[in-house]
C-alpha positions in Angstrom: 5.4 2.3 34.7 8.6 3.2 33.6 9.8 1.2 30.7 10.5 2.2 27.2 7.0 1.7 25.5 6.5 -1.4 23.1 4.7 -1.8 19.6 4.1 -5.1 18.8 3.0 -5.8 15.0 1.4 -9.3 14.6 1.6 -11.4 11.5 -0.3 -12.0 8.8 -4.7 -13.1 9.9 -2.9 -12.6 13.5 -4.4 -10.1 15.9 -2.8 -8.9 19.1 -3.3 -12.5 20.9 -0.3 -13.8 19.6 1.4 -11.7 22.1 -0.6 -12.3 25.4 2.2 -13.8 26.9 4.3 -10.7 26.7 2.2 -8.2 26.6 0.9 -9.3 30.2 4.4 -9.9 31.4 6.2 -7.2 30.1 3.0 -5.0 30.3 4.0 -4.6 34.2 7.1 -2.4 33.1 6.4 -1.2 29.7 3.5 0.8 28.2 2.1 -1.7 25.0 0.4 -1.1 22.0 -1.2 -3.9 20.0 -0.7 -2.7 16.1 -3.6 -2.7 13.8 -2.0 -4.0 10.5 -5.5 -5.3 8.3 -7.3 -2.2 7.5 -4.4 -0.7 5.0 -3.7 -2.2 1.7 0.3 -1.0 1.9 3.2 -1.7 3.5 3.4 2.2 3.5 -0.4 2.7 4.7 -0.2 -0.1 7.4 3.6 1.9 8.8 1.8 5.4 8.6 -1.1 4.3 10.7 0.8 2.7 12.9 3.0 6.1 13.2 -0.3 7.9 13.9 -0.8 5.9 16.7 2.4 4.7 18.6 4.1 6.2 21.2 6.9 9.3 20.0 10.0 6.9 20.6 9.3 3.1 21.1 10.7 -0.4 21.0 9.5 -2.1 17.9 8.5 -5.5 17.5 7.2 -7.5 14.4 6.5 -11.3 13.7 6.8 -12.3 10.4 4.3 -10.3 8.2 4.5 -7.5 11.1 8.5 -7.8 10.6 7.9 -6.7 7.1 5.8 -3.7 8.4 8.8 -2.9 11.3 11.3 -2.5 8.6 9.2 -0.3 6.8 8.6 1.9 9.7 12.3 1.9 10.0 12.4 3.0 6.6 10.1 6.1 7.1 11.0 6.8 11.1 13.8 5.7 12.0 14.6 8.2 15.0 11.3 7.1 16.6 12.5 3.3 16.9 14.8 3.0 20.0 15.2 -0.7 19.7 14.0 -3.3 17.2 13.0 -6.8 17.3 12.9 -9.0 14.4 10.9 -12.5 15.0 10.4 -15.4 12.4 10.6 -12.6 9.1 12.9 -11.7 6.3 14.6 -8.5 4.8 14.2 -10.3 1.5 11.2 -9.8 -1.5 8.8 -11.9 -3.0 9.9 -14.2 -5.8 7.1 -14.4 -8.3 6.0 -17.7 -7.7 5.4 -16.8 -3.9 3.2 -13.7 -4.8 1.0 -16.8 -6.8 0.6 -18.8 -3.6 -0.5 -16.0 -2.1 -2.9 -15.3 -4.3 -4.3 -19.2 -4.6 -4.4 -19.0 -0.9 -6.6 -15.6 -1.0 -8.6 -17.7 -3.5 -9.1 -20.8 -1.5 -10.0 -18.7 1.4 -12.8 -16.9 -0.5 -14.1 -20.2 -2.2 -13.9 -22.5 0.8 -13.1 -20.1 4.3 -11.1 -19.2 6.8 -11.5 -21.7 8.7 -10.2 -24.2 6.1 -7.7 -21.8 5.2 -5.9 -21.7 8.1 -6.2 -25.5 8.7 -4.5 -26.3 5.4 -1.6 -23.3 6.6 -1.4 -24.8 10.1 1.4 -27.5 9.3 4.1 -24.4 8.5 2.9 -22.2 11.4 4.2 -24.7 13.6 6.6 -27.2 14.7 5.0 -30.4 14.1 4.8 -31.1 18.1 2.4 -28.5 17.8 0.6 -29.9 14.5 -2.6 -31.6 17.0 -2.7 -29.2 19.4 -6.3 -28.0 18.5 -6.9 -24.9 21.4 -3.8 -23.3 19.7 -5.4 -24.2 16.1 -8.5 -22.8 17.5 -7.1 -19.6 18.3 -5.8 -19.1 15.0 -9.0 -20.0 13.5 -10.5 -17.6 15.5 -8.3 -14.6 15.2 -8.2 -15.2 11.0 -12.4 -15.0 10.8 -12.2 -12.2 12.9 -10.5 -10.5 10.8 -12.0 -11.6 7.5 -11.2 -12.4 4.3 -11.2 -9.1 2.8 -8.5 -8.1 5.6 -6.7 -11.4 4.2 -6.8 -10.2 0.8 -5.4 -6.9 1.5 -2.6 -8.2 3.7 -1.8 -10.5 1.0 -1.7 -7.7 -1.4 0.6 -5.3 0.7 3.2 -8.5 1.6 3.4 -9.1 -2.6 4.2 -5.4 -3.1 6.9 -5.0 0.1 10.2 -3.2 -1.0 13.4 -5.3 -1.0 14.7 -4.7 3.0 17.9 -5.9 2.1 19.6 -2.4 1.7 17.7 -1.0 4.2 19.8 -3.4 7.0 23.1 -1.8 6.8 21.2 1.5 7.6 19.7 0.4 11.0 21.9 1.8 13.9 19.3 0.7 16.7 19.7 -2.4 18.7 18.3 -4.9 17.5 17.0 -8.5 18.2 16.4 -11.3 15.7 14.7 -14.4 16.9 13.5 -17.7 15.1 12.4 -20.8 15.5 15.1 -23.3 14.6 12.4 -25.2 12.9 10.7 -22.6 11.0 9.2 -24.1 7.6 7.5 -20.8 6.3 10.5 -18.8 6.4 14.0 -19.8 6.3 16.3 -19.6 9.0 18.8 -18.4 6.6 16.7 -15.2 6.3 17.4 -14.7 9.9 20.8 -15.1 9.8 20.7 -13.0 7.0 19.5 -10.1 8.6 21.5 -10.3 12.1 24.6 -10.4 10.0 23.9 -6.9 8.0 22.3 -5.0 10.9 25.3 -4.2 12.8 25.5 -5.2 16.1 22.3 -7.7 15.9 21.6 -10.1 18.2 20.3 -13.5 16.8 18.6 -16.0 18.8 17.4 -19.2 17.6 15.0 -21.0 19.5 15.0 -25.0 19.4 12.1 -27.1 18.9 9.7 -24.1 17.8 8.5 -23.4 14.5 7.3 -20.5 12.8 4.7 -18.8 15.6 7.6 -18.3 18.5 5.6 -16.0 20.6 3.2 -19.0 21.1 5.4 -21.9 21.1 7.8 -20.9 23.4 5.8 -18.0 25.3 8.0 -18.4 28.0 11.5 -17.9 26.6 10.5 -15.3 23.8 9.5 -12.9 27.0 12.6 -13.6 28.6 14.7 -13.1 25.5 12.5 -9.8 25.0 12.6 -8.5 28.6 16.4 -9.0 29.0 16.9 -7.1 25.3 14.7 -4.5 26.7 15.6 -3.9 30.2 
């Protein structure tokens, strides 16, 4: 195995599953680690244990709430990252009212369940194709009780108290990758674009019919997209 070694951050009630797809496809070249990003109440913590853990110099991927943790590792190690991929996130901070949904939706989760939860957050996660397909809902539901709602909470708390990336993007001199569904409801598009156009040199790639969960929605052409970036 001779391939640059990848860490893949999931995001947010999301465990490692996401990425089966590439992780078994890519796993044939590359050395993976599956981050553990619910058992730290920081952006900070979450990067630091991740540090602990990964590889001394790896490619870094994160997907929406684990995008927020990549560019926080970037902030703190940036000489460990060798290439950086940015999937369905944002550089941007929380607007007030956001950090209040987030809240309610902690809230909800404690009075009703996960389960519930993640049904009533389905319709953004994907592109509405997608919207019946229960074994995919299923594995979401799965992966968020798993976790539990105490990991919720603390996600929650860490993605309200993220630094503004924004000045951080003119400071990343690694290549990097920025993929999004062209559909995405959770997370603009614009935010993409945003962040391919100040990291110099970025690649952006947006992905037609997919929403916000690319990895799972298009399986097939996010680990092409990946292995040609990292090859």
């Amino acid at each position: 195995m001779s391939g640059l070694p990848i860490v893949f951050v999931p995001g947010l009630l999301c465990t490692g599953r996401i990425y089966a797809h590439q992780a078994e496809h890519l796993g044939e070249r590359h050395p993976v680690v599956l981050a553990n990003h619910w058992s730290a109440a920081t952006m900070e913590e979450i990067a630091a244990q991740i540090l602990d853990v990964a590889p001394e110099r790896f490619a870094l991927v994160g997907t929406s709430m684990g995008g927020y943790v990549a560019l926080e590792i970037m902030r703190r190690a940036p000489a460990r990252v060798a290439r950086l991929v940015l999937m369905s996130t944002s550089a941007k901070p929380d607007k007030p009212e956001r950090s209040e949904g987030r809240r309610q939706q902690v809230a909800a989760a404690r009075s009703t369940g996960l389960r519930a939860a993640t049904k009533a957050l389905w319709p953004m996660l994907v592109h509405q194709a997608r919207h019946e397909d229960l074994p995919l809902l299923g594995m979401f539901i799965d992966m968020a009780e798993q976790l539990g709602v105490d990991a919720f909470a603390r996600q929650i708390e860490a993605i309200i108290a993220r630094a503004d990336s924004r000045p951080l993007l003119s400071q990343i001199a690694v290549p990097t990758l920025v993929v999004v569904g062209k559909d995405d409801t959770l997370i603009p598009t614009d935010d993409s674009r945003e962040m391919a156009a100040g990291i110099k040199g970025a690649r952006l790639e947006e992905i037609p019919h997919c929403g916000h969960m690319t990895m799972v929605e298009k399986p097939e052409t996010v680990t092409r997209l990946l292995r040609a970036f990292l090859d």
